[in-house]
N, C-alpha and C positions, 0 to 999 in steps of 0.2 A: 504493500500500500504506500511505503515511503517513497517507493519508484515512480509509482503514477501518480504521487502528488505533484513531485519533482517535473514528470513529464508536464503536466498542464498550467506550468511558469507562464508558458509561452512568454517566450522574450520578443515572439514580433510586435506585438501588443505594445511593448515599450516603445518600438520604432514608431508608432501611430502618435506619441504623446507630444505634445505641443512645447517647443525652446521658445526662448528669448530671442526675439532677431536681432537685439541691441548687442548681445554674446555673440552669438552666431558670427556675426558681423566682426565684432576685432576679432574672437579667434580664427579668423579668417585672414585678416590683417596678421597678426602674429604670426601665423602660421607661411604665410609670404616671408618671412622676413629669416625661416631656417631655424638652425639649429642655436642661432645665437639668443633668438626667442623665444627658447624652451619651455624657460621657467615662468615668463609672464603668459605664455599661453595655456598652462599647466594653471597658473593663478584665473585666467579668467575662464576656463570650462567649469571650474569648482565652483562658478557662484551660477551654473546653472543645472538646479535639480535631475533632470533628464539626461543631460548628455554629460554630465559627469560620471551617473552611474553606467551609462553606453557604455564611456570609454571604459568607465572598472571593469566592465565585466567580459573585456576583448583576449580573450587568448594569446594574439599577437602582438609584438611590442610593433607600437606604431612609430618609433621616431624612423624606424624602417620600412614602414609603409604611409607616408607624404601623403601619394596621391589617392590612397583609398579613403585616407583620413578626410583629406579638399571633398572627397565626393560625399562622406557620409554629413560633413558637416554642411556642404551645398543644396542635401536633398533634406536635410533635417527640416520636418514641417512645423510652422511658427505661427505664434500668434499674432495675426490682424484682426483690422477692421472690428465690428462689434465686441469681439472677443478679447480683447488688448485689456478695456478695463478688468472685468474680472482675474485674468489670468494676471495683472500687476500685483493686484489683492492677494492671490494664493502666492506668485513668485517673494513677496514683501515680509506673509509670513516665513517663508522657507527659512530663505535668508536672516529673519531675525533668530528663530529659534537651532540655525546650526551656529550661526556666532555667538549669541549666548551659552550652546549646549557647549560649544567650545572653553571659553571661557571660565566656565562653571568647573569642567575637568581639569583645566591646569589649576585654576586655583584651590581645587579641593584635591588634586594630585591622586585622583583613586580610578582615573579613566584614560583611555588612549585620546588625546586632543584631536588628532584625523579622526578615529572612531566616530567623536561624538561631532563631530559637523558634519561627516557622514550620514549620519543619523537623523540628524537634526534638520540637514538639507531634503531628507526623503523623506520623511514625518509625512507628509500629506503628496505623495503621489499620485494619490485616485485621481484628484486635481487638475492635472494636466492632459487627463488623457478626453479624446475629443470623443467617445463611443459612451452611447447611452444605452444602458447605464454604464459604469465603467468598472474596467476589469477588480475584479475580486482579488484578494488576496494577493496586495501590491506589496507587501510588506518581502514577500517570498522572493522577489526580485534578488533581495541580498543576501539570499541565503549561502550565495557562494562565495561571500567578501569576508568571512572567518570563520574557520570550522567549527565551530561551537555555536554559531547562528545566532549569536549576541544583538548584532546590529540588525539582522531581520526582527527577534522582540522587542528592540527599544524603538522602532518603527510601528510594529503592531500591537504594540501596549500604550503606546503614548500618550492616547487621550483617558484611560485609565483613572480612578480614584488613586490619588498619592498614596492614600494607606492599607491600597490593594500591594502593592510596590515596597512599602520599606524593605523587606528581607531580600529584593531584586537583585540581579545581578548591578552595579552602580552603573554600567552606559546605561541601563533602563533606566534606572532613576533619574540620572542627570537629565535624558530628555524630555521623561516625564516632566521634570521638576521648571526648565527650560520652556515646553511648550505653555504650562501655566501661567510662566510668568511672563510673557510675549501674549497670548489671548485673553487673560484674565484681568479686569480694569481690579486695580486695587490689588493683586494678587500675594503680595507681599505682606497685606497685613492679617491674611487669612490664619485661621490656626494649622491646617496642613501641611499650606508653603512654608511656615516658619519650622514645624518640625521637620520636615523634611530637608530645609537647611541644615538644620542643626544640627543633621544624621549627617552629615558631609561636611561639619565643622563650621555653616558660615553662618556671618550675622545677617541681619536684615539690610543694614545699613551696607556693606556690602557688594548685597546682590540687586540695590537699589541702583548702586552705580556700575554696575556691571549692565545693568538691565539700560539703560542710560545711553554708555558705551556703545551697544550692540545696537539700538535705536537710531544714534549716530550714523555708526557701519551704514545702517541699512538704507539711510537718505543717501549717504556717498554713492553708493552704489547705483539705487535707483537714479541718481540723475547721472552717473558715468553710462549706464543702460539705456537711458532713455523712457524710464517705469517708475515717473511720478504721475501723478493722477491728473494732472494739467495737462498733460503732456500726452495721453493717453483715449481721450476724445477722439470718438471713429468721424474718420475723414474718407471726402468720396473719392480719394484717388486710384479707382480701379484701373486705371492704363497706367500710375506707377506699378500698383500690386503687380499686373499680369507682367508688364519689364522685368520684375525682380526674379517671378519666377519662369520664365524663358531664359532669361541671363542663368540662371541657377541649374536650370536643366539642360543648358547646353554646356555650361562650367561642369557639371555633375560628369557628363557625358565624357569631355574631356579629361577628366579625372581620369575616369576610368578605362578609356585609354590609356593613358599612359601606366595606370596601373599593374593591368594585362600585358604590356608591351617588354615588362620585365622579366617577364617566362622566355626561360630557354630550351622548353622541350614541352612536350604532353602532358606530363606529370607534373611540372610547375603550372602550367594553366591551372590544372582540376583542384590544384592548391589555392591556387588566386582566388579560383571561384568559390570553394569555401570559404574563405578568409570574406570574402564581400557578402556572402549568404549573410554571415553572422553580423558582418557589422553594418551591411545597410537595411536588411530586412529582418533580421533576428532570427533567421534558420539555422536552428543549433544541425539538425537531424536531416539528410539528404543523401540519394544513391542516384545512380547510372544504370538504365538499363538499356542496352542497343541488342538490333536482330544478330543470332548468334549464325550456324552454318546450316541450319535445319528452317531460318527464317523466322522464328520464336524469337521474342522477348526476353533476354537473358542478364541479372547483372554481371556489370563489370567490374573491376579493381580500381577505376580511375579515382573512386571515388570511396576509400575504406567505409564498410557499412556490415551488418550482422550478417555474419557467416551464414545461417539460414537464410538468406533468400536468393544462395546460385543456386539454393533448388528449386526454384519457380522458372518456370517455361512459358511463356502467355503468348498465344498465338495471335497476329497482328489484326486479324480479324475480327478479335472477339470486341464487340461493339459494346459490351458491357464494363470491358475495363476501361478506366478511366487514363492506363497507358495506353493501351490500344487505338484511343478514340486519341487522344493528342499526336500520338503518328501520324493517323488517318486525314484530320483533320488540320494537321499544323495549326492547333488551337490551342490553348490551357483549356486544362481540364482539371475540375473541382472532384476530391471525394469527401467525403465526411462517415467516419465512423457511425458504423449500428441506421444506416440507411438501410430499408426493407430490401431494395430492391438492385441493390450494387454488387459488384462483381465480388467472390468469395477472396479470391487471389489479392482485391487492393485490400479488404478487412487484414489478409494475412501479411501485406508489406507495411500495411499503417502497425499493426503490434508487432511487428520482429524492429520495428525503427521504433516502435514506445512513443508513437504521437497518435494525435486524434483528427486529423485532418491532412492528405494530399492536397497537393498541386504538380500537374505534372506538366511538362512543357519539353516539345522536340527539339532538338540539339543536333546539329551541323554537327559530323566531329573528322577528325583529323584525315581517317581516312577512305574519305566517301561514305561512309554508312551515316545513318542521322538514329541516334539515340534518345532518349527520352528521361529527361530528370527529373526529377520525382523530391521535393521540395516539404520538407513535417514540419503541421503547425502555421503557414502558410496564410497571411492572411487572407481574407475572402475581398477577388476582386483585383489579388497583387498582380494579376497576369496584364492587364488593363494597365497598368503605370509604366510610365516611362522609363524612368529612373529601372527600372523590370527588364523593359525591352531592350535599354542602352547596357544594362550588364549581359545581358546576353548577345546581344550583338557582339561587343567587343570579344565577348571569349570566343564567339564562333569565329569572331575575325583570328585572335588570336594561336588558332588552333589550324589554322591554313598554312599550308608548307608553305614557304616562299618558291616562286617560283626561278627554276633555273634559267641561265641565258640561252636562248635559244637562233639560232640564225635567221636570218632575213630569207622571208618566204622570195622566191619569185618573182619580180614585179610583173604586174598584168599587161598584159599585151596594150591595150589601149591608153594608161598612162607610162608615158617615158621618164626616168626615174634620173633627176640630175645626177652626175658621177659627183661622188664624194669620196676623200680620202679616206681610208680605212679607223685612224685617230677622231674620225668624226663619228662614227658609228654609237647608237644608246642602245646598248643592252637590254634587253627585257623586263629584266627584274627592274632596273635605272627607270623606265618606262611605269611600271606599274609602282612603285613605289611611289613615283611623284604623283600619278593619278591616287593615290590612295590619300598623301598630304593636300592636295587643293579639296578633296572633298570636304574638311571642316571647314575652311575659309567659306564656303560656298555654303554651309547649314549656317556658320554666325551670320552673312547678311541675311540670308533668308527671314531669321527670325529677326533681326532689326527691322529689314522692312515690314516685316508685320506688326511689331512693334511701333514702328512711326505711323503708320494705317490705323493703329487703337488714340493714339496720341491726340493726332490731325485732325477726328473728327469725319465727316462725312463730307466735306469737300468735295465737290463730282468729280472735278480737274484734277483735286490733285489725290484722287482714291485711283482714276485711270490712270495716272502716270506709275504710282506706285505698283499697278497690277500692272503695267508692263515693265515695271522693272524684277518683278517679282518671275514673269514670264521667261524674262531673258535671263536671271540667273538658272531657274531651270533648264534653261536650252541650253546654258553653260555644262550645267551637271549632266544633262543627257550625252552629250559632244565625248565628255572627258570620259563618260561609261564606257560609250562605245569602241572606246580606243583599243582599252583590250578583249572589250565582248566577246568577237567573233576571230582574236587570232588563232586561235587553238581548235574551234569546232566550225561547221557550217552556220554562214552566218542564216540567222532566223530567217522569216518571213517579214516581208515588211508591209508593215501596218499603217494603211494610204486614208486617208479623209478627204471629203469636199472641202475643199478651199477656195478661200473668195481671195482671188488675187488683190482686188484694190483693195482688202481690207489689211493684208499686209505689209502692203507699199504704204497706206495710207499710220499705220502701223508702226513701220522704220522712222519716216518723218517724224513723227512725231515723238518718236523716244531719241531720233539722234539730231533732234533741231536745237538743245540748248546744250547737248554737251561735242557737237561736233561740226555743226555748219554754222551757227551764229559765232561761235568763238576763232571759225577759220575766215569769217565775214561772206560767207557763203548762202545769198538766194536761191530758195529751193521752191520751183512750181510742182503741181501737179494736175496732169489733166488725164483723169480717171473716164473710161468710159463703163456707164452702169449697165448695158447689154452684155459684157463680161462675162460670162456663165464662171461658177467654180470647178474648179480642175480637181482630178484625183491625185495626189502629191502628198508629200511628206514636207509639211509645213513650216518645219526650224531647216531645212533643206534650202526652200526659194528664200528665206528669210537671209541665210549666210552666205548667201551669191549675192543678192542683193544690197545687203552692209557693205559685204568685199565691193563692189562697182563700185559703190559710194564713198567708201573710203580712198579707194585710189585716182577718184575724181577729184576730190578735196584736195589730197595732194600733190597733184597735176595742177591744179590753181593757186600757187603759191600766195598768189597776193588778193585772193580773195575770184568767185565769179557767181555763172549764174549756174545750177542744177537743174533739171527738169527729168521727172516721173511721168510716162505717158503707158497708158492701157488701151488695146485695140483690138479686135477682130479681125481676122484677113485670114482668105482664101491662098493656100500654097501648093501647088501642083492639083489642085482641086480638092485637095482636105481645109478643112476649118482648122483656125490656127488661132490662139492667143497669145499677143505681140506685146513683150514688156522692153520700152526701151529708155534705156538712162543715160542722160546727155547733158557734158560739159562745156562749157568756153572757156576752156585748157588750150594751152599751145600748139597739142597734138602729140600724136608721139612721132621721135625719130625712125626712119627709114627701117635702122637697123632692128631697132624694138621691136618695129610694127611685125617684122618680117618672123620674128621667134617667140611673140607675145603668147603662146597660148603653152611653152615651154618651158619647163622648169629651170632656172636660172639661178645662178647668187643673185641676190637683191643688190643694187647699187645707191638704195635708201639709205641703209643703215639701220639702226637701233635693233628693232624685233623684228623686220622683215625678213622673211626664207627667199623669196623667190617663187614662192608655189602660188600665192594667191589665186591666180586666175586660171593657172592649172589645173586644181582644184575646181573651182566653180565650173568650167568647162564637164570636167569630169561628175558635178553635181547632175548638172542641166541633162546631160547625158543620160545618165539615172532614172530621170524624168522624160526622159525618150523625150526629149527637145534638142535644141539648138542654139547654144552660143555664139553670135559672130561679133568681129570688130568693124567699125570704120574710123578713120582720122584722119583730118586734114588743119591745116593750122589755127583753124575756127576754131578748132574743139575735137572733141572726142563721144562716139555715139555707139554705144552697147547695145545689141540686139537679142532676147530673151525671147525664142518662138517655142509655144508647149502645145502640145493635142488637145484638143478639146475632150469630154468624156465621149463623146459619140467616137472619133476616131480612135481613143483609145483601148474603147470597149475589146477590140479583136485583137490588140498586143497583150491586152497584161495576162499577164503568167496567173493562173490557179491558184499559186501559192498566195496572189497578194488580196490581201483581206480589205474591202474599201469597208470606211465606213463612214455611213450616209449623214450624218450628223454634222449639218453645215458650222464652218466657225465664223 
């Protein structure tokens, strides 16, 4: 019975309870600042109930794990908004009654002074937790902070009659005696409190100013926090809240990257990953099970866990198990103990793990198979949270070979591949590695700009601009996936939509008219025709041929000219034809250029130019079973963009490609 008391702590319960975001916040700061800011970060988790006892109760020593530490304190949930005042109230008592309990033991010399503000700071954890009602039996939390379980009953005795308690162990009493005099108006001159001193040597007069002191501390505090009662009036700033916490969940995110990034094999992973169970979501109790050679559900060792359950088999099918169905499904899946109608096999992995509730969730792993973890005690729902999905992301990131360098495929017959020196060549891995680092740059703005969109307001103007910058970071992130998609397999089918041409000419202008033609001093017309039917195309496709034109127009016009966007109709060898053509009052190009312009080149620009721009787009247009051509004479320069209509293209496209009819 001592076992399955022990089993239903549940420590996730404690992840759910509500910090300070005043704490939160410098040890956050502190914690930026290394290892030289040890001890003031060590001093300021102490004054907050919750994540003091977190960190007591981690296995791991954290000055070696940083980044797991950034993550749990960035996803630590905090009191706002309506809730701020009462939680000051419960926080204010915390604090007086562990610095008093403190205080009481050095001066009475008969208790451990950490003990008793241990003690004294967890005295009222029901408190903080945001679940109604709330978890029972808070006291139990610290039953593993000293073998004799002292400090768990001077937490669950505390509010106690004093003269239930004289014979007590003394941290019980000093709390006891502490929480009186911090709640009780007058509490000093009771006949209780004075005996009760007096068993611990002290006067009244004494514990008057002790009591005094500690009241002190606790203003100091509350305004270095931010948790005086003025200060604590709910305010409507919900586009700062949701800033704080998108910055928090992309910060968490990057934690834990770099947390996982410190595995140097398969077995440090499933380490990492325990080590964050425990400290971001309180799963003491966790296994692995992946398809063994038979196809069954078998565990693994990745993950130490009771030797009875390599003798479970679960075949992938059974729709009953709640491992089965998260395979099947790439879903979490919930079990809960003494359910009528659940699969016998999860009753028997929830008791051989000694918890009362699964959660199982499928797992990438190392080598091509996908297993399934299996998660005790788990809160209900955890599958749903981010902070959830970003720990498991990164391990399954984490848990991918690196890939080796591999030689340069063939170039296709239809693009000519400029020669380059052998010292110029990127590597594979060089390749995917860099695509793997731009990808976070590209989720921070994402979330900023959603972040300036709650800000802003409903602006019309400036709600569209933001969704097309929000657009084109996307198109960004799609661009850099595809880099390595399709090196290694056949590339997929491509997936075509209606597009309305002038709506993405119409589209470019206006996302590149204040950051790339008014500042080049560059007039831009457009003369759209609205007879235009939409074309079957890949949409960031005509968009990146069309930037490309436009930008090397821009810079063909040194000193500023005029641009023009034109949409047309026209008859070509007797097909219907859609004519997009973009035209400069540039100089033109020279003879020499004109004659190799559509060939890969060194760039003669400089800076970030290849050489390839128009190469590429050529090779776009292509794609789109159209036609690129140039013309230039010293007027200017005039790009011609001819694509099939859907009626001529109905009889080329290939089977594989999937249109879909949902015009943009």
């Amino acid at each position: 019975m001592q076992e399955l008391s022990h089993n239903s702590l549940k420590k996730s319960a404690l992840t759910a309870c509500l910090c300070a975001p005043g704490v939160v916040a410098e040890a956050l700061e502190q914690l930026m600042r290394g290892d030289a800011a040890q001890a003031e970060f060590i001093a300021c988790v102490r004054c907050d109930p919750v994540l003091a006892l977190r960190l007591r109760l981690q296995p791991v020593d954290f000055s070696l794990q940083q980044d797991l530490l950034r993550a749990l304190l960035l996803a630590a949930p905090v009191a706002s908004g309506a809730a701020q005042a009462g939680y000051a109230a419960h926080w204010r008592q915390s604090i007086g009654v562990a610095h008093l309990a403190q205080a009481l033991a050095v001066r009475a010399g008969v208790a451990d002074a950490g003990a008793a503000w241990t003690a004294g700071l967890a005295h009222n954890l029901a408190d903080y937790s945001d679940a109604a009602p709330p978890p029972a039996h808070t006291a139990d939390w610290l039953a593993e902070l000293d073998a004799d379980g002292w400090l768990a009953d001077a937490v669950r005795y505390h509010a106690e009659p004093l003269v239930r308690g004289r014979a007590a162990h003394p941290l019980v009493r000093i709390v006891q005696l502490a929480y009186q005099l911090v709640t009780r108006a007058d509490a000093v001159d009771s006949v209780d409190v004075r005996a009760a001193l007096a068993a611990l040597q002290l006067g009244a007069g004494e514990a008057v100013q002790l009591l005094g002191d500690s009241q002190t501390q606790v203003r100091q505090l509350a305004q270095r926090f931010g948790l005086i009662d003025v200060m604590m009036a709910p305010t409507s700033g919900g586009g700062f809240e949701r800033l704080a916490r998108l910055y928090a969940a992309q910060a968490a995110q990057s934690a834990l990257h770099s947390h996982f990034r410190q595995a140097s094999g398969t077995g440090q992973v499933f380490a990492l990953l325990q080590n964050a169970l425990r400290a971001l979501f309180g799963i003491e109790r966790a296994c692995l099970f992946a398809p063994a050679g038979d196809g069954t559900l078998q565990m693994t060792q990745l993950i130490p866990a009771a030797s009875g359950l390599s003798a479970l088999a679960i075949p992938p099918d059974d729709a009953h198990s709640a491992l089965s169905r998260a395979l099947a499904r790439n879903a979490p899946q919930q079990f809960e103990r003494g359910e009528t109608d659940a699969a016998l096999v999860d009753e028997q992995i929830a008791r051989l793990l000694g918890v009362s509730r699964l959660m199982c969730q499928s797992l990438a792993l190392s080598d091509g198979r996908t297993g399934v973890l299996v998660a005790g005690d788990a809160l209900s729902g955890l599958g749903q949270s981010p902070l959830w999905r970003f720990t498991l992301a990164e391990c399954a990131e984490a848990l991918m070979p690196l890939p080796l360098a591999m030689p340069s495929p063939e170039p296709a017959t239809s693009i000519q591949a400029a020669p380059a020196a052998p010292s110029d060549d990127i590597s594979r891995d060089r390749v995917r590695r860099a695509v793997h680092e731009v990808a976070n740059p590209l989720t921070i703005m994402r979330n900023y700009v959603n972040l300036l969109s709650d800000r802003l307001g409903a602006d019309s103007a400036v709600q569209r601009d933001l969704s097309i910058i929000s657009d084109e970071i996307e198109r960004v992130a799609r661009i850099v996936r595809g880099i390595t998609a399709a090196e290694e397999n056949a590339p997929p089918a491509v997936a075509l939509e209606l597009v309305s041409v002038n709506s993405v000419v119409s589209e470019l202008v206006r996302m590149a008219l204040g950051t790339l033609f008014a500042p080049n001093k560059v007039n831009v017309q457009i003369d759209l025709n609205p007879d235009v039917p939409p074309l079957p195309l890949q949409k960031d496709l005509l968009k990146q041929v069309l930037f490309n034109l436009a930008k090397n127009a821009v810079e063909a016009m040194h000193a500023g000219g005029h641009l023009k966007f034109t949409t047309r109709l026209a008859d070509v060898d007797g097909l219907r034809q859609v004519e997009i053509e973009v035209a400069d009052t540039g100089p033109g190009l020279p003879p020499a250029v004109a004659s190799h312009l559509f060939e890969p080149v060194v760039s003669e620009k400089g800076g970030d130019h290849a050489g390839l721009g128009l190469t590429i787009s050529r090779s776009l247009i292509e794609r789109m079973s159209g036609h690129l051509s140039c013309t230039s004479t010293p007027q200017g320069t005039h790009f011609l963009i001819r694509l099939p209509t859907l009626h001529n293209s109905e009889a080329s496209l290939d089977n594989t490609l999937r249109v879909n009819v949902t015009r943009i």
